[in-house]
N, C-alpha and C positions, 0 to 999 in steps of 0.2 A: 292336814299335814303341813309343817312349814316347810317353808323355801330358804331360808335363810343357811347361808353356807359360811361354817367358822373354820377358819383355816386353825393345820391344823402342822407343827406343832402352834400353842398360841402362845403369844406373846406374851409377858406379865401387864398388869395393869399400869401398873410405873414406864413397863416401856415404849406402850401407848399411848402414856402420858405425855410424855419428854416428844414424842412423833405431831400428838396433835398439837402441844406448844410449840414446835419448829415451825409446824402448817401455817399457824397464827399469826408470828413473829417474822418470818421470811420477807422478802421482796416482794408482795402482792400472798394473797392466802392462797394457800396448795388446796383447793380443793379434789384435787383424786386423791390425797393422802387423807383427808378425812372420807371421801366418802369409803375407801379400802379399808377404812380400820374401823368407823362406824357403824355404816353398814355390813359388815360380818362378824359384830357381837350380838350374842342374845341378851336377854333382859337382863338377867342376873351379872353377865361380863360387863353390860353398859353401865349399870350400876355401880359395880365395882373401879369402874373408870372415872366416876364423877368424884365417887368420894375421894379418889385417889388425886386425883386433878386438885378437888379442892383444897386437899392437905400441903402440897407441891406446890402451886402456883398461889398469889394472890387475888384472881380472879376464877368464878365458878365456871364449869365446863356451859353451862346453860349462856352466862352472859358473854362469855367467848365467843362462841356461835352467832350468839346475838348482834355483836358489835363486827365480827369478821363477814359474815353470810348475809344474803338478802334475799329478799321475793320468794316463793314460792318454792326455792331449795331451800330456801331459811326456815321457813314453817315447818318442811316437810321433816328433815335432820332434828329439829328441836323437837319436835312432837315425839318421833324417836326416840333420842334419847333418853324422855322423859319416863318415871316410872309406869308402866302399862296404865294400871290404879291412876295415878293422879294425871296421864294424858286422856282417860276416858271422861274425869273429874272435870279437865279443862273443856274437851268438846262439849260435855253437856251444858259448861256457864255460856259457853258461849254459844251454844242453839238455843237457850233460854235468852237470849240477850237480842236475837234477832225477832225481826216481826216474820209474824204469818207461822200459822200452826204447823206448815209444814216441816220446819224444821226438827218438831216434837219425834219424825223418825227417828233421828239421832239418838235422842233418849231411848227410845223404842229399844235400837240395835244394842247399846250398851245393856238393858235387862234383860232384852229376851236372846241376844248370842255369847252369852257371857255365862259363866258357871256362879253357883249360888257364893261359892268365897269370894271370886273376882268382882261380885258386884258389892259384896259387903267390903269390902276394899277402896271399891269407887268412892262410897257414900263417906267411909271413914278420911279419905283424901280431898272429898269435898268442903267437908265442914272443915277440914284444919287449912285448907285453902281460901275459901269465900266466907268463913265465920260464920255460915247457916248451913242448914239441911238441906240434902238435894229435896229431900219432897216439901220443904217450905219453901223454895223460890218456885217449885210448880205451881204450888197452891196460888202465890204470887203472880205469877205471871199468864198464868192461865185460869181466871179469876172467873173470866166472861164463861168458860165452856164447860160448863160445870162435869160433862160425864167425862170430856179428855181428862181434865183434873185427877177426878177420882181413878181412870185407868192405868192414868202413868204415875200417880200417888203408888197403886197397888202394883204398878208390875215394877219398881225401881225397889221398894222396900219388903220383897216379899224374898224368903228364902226359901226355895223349892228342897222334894229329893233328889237326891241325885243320882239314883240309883235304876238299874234296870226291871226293877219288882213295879209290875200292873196288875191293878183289880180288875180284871176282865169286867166283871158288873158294874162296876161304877164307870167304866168305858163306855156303856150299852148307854148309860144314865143319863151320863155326860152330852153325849152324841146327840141324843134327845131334848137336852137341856139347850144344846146349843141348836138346834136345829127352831124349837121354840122361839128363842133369841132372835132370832135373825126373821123369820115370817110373823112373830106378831109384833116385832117393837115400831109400833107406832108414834109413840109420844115420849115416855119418860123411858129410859135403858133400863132394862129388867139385870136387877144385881146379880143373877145366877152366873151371867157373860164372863162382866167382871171376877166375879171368885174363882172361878172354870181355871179363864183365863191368865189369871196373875198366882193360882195356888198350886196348881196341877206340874208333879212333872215333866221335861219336857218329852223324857220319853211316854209318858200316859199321852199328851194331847195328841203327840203323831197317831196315835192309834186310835184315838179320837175321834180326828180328822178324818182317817181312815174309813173305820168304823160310818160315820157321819157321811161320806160319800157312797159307801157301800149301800146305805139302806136308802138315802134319797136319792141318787141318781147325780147328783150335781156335788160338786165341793162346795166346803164351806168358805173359802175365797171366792167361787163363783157366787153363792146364794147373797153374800154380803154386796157383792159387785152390782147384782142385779137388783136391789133393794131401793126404790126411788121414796126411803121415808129416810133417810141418811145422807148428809149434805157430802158433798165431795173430798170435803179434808177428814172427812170422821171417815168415812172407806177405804181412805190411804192409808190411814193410821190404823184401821183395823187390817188391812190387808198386808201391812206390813210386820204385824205382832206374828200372824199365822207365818207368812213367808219365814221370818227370822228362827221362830221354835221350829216349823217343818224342815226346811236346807236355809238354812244363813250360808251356803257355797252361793244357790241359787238367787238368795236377794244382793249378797254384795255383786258374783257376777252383774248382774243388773244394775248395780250405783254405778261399778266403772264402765261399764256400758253407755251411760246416761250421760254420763259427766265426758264421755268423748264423741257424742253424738249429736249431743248439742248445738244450739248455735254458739258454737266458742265456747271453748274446753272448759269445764265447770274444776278448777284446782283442786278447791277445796274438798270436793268429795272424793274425789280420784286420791289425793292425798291420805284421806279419813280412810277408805275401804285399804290401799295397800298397806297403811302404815301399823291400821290398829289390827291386821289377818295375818299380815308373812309370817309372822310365827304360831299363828293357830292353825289357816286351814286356805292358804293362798296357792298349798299344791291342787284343792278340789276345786277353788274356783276357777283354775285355771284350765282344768279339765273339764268345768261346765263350759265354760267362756266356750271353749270348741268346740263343746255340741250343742251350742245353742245360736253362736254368731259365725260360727265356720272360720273363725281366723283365732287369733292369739292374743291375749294380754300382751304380752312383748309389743307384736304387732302395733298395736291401735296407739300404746306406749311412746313408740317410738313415731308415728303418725301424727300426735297430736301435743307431745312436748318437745322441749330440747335442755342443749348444755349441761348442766353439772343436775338440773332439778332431772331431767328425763335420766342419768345416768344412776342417778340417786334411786330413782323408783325401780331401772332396771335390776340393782346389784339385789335390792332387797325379792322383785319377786323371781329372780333366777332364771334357768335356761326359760329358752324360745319352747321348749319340749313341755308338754301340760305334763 
């Protein structure tokens, strides 16, 4: 569920046009008048703001921001305001664009917490962005590791059902498929993993999972965990696909987590998890956050940022109350 709180009656788009060109133009930028008016639109009112901006004004709502905001309120606001589609677009060029595999989570969470439109959205915001295909810059940049390649080839470009309808039997199948997978891969990745994992509903794999723990005794995040023919970043990344399909509440609790637990506040994922969730599901994680670290999102929030970026993150995930 989201957090995001749109006052209410709302404003027209022109008249929070004319509010954030005052913020801009002023004596130094009003930033609590943009975070009050940008942070409590939804995607579709933010939208409705830029085109409306851009018609108004001669400069676009995006390079306003730009040119007015900095640091790590700056990111955070633009990421925002951007369309869901092409902010997801932009974080995956730019975890393609960093070294070290880990990054490839990132991809991970856009396929596997994302709905089969949203992500055909992504791909189409991609190319008309970076003039290639999200899954040709994987191919590209993850050239060396050939079974990541082909996992996040298949889980970025695959469109699942969407639907609550399971084959009980092909559960039992599955379970056993994957259970294979994991104790005999030795050497070369048995494709089964792969199709399982990148074709299957996401409601079929929970039950899968289920299923899979039911009959061996261990989950299949544990069996992977415990797997010493699998190098460290291939375990991450598979333990991150299960996490995201089983509770994506439970894996981003975990990034914000991560990112203030740190030695020194990691922005940019603290940024990634609240920016791209307050309006999917920043009221569940909010309520894992408590029963898993005993204190609050607000809390740690407010513990490990400040000024207009911590004020920013607060408005979007809402009360201190999970």
């Amino acid at each position: 569920m989201s957090t995001l709180t749109v006052p209410q009656p709302l404003p027209t788009p022109e008249e929070d046009c004319h509010k954030l060109y005052k913020a801009f133009k002023g004596w130094g930028t009003d930033e609590k008048a943009i975070i009050e008016i940008l942070g409590r639109r939804s995607a579709v009112q933010r939208r409705e703001i830029r085109e409306v901006y851009a018609r108004l004004f001669p400069k676009s709502l995006i390079d306003s921001l730009h040119s007015e905001l900095s640091g790590d309120f700056r990111r955070a606001v633009i990421l925002w305001v951007q369309d869901p589609a092409e902010r997801d677009a932009t974080l995956a060029h730019e975890a393609l664009k960093k070294k070290g595999y880990r990054h490839a989570s990132i991809i991970v969470e856009i396929a596997c917490a994302s709905s089969p439109d949203h992500l055909i959205a992504v791909r189409q915001a991609y190319c008309f962005l970076y003039y290639s295909s999200l899954e040709e810059d994987i191919i590209n940049y993850y050239s060396r590791h050939p079974f990541l390649t082909q996992l996040l080839v298949r889980l970025v470009s695959s469109y699942r059902y969407d639907g609550m309808y399971v084959n009980e039997n092909l559960v039992d199948t599955d379970a056993a498929e994957l259970y294979n997978a994991i104790k005999l891969w030795q050497q070369e990745p048995p494709t089964g993993l792969v199709n399982i994992l990148s074709t299957r509903s996401f409601h079929h794999l929970k039950e899968s999972f289920h299923c899979y723990q039911k009959t061996n005794g261990k989950s299949f995040y544990e069996d992977v965990e415990s797997n010493k023919s699998y190098d460290n970043e291939l375990k991450s990344i598979l333990i991150t696909v299960v996490c995201c399909i089983e509770s994506p509440e439970k894996h981003f609790a975990e990034v914000v987590r991560t990112s203030v637990v740190s030695l020194g506040t990691d922005e940019d994922s603290l940024t990634r998890a609240i920016v791209t969730r307050a309006e999917i599901d920043m009221k569940n994680i909010k309520e894992e956050y408590m029963i898993r670290y005993k204190t609050t999102v607000n809390a740690d929030i407010i513990g490990d940022t400040s000024g207009d970026y911590k004020n920013f993150l607060l408005t979007l995930v809402g009360s201190a109350e999970p």
